[in-house]
PyMOL Python script that loads the backbone (N, CA, C, O; Angstrom):
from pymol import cmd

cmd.read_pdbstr("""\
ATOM      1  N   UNK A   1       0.845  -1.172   0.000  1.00  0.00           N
ATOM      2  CA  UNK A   1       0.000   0.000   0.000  1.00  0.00           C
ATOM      3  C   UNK A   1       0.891   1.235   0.000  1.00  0.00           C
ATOM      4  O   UNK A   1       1.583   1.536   0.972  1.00  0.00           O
ATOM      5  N   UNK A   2       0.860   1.699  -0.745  1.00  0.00           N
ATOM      6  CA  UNK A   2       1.174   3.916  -0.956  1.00  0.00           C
ATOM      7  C   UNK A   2       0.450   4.539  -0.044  1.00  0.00           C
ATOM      8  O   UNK A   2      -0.638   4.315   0.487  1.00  0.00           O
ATOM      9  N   UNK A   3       1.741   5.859   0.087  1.00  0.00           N
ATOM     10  CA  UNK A   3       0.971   6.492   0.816  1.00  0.00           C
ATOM     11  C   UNK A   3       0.282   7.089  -0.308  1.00  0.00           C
ATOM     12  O   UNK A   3       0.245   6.483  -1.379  1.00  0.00           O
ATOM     13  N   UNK A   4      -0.398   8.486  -0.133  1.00  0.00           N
ATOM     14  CA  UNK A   4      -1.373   8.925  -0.738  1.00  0.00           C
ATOM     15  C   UNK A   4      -0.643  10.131  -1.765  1.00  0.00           C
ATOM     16  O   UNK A   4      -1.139  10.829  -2.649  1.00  0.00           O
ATOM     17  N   UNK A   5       0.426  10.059  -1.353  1.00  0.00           N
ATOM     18  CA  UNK A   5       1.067  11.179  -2.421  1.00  0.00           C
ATOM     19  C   UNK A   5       2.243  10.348  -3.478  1.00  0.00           C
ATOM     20  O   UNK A   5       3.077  10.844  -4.235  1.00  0.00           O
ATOM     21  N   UNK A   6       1.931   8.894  -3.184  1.00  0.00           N
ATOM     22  CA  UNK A   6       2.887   8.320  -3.834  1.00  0.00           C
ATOM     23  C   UNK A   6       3.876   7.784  -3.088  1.00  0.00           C
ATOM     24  O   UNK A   6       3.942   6.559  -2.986  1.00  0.00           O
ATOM     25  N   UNK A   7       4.978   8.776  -2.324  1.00  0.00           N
ATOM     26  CA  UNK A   7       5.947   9.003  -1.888  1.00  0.00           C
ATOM     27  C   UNK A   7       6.048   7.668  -0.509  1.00  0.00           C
ATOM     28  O   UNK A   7       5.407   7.592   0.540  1.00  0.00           O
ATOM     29  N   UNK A   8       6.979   6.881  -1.001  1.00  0.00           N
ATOM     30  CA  UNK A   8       7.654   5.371  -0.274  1.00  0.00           C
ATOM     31  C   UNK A   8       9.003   6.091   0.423  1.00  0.00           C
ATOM     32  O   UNK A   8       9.800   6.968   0.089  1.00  0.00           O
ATOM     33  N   UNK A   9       8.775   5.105   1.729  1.00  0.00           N
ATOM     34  CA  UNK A   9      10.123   5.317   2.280  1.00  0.00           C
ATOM     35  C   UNK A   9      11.079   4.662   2.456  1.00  0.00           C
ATOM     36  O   UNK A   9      12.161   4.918   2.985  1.00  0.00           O
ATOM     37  N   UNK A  10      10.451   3.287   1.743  1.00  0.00           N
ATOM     38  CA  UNK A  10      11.395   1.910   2.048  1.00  0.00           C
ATOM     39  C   UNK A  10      11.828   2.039   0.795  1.00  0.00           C
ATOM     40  O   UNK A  10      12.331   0.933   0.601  1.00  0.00           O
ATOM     41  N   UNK A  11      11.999   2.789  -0.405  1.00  0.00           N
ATOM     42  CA  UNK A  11      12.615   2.301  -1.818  1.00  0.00           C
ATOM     43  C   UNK A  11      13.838   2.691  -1.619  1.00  0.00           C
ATOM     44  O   UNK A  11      14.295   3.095  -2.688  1.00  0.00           O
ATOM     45  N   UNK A  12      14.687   2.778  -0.665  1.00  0.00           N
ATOM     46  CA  UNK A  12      16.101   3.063  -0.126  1.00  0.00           C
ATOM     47  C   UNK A  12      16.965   1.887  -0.988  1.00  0.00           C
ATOM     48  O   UNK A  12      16.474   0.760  -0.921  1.00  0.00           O
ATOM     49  N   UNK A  13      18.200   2.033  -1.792  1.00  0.00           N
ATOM     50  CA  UNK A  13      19.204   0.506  -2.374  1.00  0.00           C
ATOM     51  C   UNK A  13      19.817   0.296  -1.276  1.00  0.00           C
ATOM     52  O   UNK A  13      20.564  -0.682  -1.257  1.00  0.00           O
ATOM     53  N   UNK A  14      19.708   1.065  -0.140  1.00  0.00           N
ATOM     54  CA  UNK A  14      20.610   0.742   1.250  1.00  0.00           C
ATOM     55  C   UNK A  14      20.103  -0.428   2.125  1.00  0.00           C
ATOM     56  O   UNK A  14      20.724  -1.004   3.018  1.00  0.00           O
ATOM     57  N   UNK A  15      18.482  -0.727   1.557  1.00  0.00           N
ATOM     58  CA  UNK A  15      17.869  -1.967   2.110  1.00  0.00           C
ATOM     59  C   UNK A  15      18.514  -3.177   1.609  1.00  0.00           C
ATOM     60  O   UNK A  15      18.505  -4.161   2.348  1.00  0.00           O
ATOM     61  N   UNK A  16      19.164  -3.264   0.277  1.00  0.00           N
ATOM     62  CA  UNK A  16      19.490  -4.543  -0.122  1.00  0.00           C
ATOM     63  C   UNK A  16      20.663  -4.909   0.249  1.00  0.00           C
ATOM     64  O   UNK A  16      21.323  -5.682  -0.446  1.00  0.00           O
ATOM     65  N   UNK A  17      21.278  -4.232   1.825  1.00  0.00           N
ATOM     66  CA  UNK A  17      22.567  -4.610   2.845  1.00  0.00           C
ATOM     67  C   UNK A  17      21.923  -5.390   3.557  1.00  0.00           C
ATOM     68  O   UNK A  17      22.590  -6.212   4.186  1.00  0.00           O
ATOM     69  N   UNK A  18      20.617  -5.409   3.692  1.00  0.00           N
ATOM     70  CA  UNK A  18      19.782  -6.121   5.108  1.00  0.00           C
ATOM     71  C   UNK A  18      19.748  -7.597   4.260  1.00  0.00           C
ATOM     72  O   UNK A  18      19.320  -8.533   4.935  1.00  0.00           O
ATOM     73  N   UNK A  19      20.172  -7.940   2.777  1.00  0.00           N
ATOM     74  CA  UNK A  19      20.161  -9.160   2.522  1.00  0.00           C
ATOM     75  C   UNK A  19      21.336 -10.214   3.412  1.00  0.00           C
ATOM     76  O   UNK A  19      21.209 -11.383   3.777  1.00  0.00           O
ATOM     77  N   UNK A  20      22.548  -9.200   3.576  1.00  0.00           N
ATOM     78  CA  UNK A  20      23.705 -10.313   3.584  1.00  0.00           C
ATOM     79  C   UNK A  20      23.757 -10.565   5.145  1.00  0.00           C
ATOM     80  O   UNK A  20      24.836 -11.101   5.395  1.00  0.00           O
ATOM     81  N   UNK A  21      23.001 -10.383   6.294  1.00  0.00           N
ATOM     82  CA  UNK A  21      23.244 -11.575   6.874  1.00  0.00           C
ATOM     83  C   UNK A  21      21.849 -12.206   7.092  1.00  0.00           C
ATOM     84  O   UNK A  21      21.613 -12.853   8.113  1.00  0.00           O
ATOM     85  N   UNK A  22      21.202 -12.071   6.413  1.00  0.00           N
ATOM     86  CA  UNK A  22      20.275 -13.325   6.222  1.00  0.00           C
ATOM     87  C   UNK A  22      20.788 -14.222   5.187  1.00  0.00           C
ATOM     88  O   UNK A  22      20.156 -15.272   5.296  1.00  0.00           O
ATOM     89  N   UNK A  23      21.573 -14.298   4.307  1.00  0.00           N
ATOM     90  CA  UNK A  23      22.124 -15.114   3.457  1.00  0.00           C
ATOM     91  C   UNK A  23      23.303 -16.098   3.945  1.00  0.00           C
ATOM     92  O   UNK A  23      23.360 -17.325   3.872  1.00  0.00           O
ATOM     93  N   UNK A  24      24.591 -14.805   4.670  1.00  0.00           N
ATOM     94  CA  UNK A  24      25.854 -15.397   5.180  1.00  0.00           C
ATOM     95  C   UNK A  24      25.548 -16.446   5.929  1.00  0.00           C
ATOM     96  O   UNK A  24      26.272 -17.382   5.589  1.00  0.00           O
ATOM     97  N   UNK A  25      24.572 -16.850   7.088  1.00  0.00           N
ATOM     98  CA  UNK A  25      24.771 -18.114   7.762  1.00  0.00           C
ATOM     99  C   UNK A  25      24.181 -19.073   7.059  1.00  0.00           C
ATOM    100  O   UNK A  25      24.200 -20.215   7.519  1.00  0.00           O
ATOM    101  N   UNK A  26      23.539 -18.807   5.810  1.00  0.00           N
ATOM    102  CA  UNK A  26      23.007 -20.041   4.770  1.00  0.00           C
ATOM    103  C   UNK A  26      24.268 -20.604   3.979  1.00  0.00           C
ATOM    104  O   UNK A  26      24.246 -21.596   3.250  1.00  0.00           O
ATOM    105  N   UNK A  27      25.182 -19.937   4.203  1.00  0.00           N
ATOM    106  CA  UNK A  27      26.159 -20.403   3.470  1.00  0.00           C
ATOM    107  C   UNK A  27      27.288 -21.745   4.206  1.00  0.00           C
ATOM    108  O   UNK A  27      28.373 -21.612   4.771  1.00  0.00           O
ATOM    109  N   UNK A  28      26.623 -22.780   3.956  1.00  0.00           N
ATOM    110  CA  UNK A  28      27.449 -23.765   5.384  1.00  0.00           C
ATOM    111  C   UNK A  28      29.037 -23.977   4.120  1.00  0.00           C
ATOM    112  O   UNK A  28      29.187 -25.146   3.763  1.00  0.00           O
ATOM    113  N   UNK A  29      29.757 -23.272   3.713  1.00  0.00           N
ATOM    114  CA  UNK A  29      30.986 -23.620   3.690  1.00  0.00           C
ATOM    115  C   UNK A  29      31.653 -22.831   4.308  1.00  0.00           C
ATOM    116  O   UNK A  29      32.825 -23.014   4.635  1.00  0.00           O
ATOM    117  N   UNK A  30      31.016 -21.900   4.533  1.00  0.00           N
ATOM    118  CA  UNK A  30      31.784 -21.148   5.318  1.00  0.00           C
ATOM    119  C   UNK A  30      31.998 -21.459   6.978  1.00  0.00           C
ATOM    120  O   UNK A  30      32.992 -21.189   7.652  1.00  0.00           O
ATOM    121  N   UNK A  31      30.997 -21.981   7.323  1.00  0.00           N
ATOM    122  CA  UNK A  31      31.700 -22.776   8.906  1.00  0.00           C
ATOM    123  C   UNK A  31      31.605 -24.123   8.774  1.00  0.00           C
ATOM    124  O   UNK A  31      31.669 -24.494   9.946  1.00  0.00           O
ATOM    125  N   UNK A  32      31.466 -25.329   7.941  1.00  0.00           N
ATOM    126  CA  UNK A  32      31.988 -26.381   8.167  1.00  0.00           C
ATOM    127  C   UNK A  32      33.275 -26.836   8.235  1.00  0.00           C
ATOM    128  O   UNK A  32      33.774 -27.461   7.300  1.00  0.00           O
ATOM    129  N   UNK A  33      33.936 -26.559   9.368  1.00  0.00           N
ATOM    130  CA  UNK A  33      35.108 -27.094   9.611  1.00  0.00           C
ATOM    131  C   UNK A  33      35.298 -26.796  11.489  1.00  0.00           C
ATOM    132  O   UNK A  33      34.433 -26.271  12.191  1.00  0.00           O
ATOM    133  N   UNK A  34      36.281 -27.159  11.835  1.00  0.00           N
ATOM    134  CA  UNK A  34      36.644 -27.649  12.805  1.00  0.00           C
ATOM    135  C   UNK A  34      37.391 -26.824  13.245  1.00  0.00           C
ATOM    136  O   UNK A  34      37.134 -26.343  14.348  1.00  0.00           O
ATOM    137  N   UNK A  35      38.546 -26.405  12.521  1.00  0.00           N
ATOM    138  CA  UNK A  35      39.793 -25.322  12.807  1.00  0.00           C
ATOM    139  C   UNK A  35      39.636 -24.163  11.905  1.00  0.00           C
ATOM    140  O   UNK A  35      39.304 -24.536  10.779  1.00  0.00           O
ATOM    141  N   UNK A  36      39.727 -23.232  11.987  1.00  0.00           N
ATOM    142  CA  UNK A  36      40.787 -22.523  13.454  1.00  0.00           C
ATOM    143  C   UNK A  36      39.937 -22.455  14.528  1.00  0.00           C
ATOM    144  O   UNK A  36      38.733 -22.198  14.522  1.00  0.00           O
ATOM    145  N   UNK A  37      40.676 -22.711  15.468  1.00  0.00           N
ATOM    146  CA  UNK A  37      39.905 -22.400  16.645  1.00  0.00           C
ATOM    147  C   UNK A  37      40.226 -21.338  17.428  1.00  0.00           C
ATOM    148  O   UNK A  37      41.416 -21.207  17.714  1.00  0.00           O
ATOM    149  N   UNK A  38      39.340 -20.449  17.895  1.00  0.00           N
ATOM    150  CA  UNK A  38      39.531 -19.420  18.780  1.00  0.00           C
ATOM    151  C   UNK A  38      39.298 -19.330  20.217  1.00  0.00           C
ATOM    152  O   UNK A  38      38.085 -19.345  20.428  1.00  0.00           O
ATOM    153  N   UNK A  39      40.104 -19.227  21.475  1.00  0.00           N
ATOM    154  CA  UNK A  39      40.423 -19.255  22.464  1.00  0.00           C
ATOM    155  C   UNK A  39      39.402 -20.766  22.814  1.00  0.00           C
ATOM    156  O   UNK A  39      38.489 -20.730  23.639  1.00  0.00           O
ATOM    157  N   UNK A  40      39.833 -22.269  21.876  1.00  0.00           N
ATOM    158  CA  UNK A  40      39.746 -23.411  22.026  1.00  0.00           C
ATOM    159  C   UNK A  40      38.023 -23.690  21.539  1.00  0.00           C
ATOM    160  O   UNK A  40      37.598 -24.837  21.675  1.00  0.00           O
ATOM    161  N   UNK A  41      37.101 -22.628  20.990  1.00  0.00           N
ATOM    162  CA  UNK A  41      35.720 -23.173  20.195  1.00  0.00           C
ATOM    163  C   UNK A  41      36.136 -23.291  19.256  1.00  0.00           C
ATOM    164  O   UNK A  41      37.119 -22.634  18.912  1.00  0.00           O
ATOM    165  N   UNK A  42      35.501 -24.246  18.412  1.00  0.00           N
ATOM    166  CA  UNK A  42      34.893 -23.994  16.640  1.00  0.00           C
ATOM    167  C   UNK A  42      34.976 -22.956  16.059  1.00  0.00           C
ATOM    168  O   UNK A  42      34.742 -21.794  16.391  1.00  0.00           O
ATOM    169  N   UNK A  43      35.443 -23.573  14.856  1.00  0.00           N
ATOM    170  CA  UNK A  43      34.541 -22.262  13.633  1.00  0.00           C
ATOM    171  C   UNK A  43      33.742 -21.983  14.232  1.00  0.00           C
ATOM    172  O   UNK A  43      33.580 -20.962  14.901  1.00  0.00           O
ATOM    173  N   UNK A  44      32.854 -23.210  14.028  1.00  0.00           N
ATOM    174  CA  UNK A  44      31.771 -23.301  13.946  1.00  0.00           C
ATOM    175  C   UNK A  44      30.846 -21.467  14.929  1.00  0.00           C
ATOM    176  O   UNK A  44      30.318 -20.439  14.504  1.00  0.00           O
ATOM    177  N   UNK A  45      31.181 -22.097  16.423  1.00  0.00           N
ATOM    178  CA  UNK A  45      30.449 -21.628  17.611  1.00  0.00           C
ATOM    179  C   UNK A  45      30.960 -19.688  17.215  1.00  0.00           C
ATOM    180  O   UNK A  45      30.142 -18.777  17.344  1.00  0.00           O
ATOM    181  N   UNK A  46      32.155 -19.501  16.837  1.00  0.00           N
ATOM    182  CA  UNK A  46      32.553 -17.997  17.337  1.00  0.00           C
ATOM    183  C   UNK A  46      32.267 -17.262  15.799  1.00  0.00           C
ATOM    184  O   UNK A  46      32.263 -16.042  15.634  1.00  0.00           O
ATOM    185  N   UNK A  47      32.068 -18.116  14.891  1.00  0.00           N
ATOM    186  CA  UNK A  47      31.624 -17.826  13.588  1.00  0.00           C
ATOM    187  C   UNK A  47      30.326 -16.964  13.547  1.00  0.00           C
ATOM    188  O   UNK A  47      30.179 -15.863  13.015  1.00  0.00           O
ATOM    189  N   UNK A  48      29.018 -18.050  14.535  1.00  0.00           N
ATOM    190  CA  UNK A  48      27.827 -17.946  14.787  1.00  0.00           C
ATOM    191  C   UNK A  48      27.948 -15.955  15.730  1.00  0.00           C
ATOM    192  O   UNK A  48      27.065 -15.145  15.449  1.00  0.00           O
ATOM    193  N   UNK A  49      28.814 -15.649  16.477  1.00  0.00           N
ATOM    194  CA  UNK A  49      29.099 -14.541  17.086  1.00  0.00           C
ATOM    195  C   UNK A  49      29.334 -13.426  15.885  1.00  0.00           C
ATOM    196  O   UNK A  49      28.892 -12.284  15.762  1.00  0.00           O
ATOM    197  N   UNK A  50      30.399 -14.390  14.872  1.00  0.00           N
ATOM    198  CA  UNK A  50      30.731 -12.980  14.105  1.00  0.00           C
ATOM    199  C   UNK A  50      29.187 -12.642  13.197  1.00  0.00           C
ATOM    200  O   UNK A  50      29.131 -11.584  12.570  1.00  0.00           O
ATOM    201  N   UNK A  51      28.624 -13.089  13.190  1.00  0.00           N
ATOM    202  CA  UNK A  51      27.185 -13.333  11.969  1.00  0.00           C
ATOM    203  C   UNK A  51      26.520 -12.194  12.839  1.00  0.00           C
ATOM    204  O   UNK A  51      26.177 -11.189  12.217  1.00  0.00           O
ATOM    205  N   UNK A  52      26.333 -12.220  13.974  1.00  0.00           N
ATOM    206  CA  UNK A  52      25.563 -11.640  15.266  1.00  0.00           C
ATOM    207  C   UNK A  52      26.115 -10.106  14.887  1.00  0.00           C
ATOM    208  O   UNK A  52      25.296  -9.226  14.621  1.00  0.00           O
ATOM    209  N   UNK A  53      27.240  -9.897  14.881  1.00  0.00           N
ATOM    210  CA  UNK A  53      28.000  -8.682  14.682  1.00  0.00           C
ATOM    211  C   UNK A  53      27.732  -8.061  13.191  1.00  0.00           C
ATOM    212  O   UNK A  53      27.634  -6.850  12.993  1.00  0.00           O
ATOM    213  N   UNK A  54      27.640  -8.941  12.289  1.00  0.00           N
ATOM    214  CA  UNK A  54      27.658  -8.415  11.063  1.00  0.00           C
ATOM    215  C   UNK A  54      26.016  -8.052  10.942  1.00  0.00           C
ATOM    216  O   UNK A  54      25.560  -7.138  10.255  1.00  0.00           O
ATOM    217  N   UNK A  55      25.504  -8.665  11.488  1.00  0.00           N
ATOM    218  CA  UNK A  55      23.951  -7.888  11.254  1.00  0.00           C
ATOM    219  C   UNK A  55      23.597  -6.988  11.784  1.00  0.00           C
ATOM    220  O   UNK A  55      22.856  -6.157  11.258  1.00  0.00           O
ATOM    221  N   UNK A  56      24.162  -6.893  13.314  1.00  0.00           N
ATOM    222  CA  UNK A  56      23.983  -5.581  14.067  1.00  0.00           C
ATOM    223  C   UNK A  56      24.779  -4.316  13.226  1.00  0.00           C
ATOM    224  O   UNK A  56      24.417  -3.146  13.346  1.00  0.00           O
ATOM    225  N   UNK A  57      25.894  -4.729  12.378  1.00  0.00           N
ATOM    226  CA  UNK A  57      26.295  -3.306  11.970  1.00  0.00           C
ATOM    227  C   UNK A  57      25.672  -3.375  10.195  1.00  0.00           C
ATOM    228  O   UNK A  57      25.622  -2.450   9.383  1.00  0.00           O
ATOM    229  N   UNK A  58      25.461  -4.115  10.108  1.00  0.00           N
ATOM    230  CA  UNK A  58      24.367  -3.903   8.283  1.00  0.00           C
ATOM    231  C   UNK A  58      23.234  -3.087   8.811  1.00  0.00           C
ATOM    232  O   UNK A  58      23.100  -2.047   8.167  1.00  0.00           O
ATOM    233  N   UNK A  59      22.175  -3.270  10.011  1.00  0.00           N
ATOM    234  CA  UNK A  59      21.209  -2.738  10.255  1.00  0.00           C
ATOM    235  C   UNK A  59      21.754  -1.488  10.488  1.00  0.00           C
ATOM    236  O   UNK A  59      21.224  -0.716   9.689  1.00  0.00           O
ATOM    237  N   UNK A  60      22.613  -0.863  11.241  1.00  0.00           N
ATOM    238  CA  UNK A  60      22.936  -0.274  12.052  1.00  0.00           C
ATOM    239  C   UNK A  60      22.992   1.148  10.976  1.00  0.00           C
ATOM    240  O   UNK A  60      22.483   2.269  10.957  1.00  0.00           O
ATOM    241  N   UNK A  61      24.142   0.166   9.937  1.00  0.00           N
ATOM    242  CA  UNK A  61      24.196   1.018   8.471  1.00  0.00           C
ATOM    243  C   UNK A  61      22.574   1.647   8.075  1.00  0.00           C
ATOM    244  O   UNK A  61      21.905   2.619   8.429  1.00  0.00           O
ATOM    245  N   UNK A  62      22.447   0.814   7.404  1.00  0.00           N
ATOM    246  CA  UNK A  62      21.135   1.006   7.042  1.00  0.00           C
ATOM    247  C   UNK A  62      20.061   1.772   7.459  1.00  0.00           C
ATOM    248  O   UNK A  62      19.408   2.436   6.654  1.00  0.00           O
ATOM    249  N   UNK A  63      19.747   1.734   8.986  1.00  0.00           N
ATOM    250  CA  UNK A  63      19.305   2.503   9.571  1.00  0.00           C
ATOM    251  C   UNK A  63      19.786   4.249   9.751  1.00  0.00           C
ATOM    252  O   UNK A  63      19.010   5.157  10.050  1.00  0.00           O
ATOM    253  N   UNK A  64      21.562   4.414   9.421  1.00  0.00           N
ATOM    254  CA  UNK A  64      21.547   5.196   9.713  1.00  0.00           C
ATOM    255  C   UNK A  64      21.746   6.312   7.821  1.00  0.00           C
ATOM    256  O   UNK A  64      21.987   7.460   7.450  1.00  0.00           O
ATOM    257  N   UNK A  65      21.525   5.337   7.402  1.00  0.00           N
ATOM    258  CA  UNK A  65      21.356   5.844   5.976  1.00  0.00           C
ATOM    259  C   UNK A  65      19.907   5.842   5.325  1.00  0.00           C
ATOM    260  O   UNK A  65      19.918   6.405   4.231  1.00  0.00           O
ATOM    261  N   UNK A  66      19.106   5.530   5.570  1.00  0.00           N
ATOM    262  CA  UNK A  66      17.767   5.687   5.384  1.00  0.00           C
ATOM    263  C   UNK A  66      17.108   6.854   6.282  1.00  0.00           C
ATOM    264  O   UNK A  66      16.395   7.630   5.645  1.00  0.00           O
ATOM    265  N   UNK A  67      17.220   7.066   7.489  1.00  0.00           N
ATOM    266  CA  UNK A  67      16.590   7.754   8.090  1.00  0.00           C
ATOM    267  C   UNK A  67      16.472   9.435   7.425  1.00  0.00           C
ATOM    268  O   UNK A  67      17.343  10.025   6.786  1.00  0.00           O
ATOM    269  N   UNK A  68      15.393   9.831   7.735  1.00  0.00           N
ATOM    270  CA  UNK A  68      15.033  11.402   7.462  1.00  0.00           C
ATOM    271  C   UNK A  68      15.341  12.228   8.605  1.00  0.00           C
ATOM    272  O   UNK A  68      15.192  11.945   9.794  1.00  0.00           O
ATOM    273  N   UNK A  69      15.820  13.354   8.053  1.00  0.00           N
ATOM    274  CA  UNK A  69      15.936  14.236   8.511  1.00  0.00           C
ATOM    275  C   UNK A  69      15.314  15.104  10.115  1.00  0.00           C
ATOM    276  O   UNK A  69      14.944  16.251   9.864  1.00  0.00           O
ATOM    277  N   UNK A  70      15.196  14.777  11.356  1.00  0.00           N
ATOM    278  CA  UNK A  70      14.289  15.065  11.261  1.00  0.00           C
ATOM    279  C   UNK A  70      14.390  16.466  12.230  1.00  0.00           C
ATOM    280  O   UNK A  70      13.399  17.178  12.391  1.00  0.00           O
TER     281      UNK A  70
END
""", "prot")
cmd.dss("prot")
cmd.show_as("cartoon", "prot")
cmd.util.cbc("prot")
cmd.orient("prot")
């Protein structure tokens, strides 16, 4: 639904950053493995941390590039 003058606020290209970490943890080659390990976890486990980080700062982006003026 439009608003009434047309005018969208989500047609931002800064939204299509909010793809990559919904994609990155679909990607299992990137943590199937075992080593390196960091202070003795998995890929696997500290991998799952960096994913956590990368979405908090894609949104973070995003958010702070979309917003209006106000």
């Amino acid at each position: 639904m439009t608003t009434p003058n047309g005018d969208r606020s989500d047609r931002s290209p800064w939204n299509w950053l909010l793809i990559v970490p919904i994609v990155l943890p679909l990607l299992p080659f990137l943590f199937n493995h075992d080593e390196p390990r960091l202070f003795g976890f998995p890929m696997f486990y500290w991998l799952q941390l960096a994913f956590i980080a990368v979405g908090v700062t894609c949104t973070t982006i995003v958010y702070r590039m979309t917003k209006r003026g106000r």
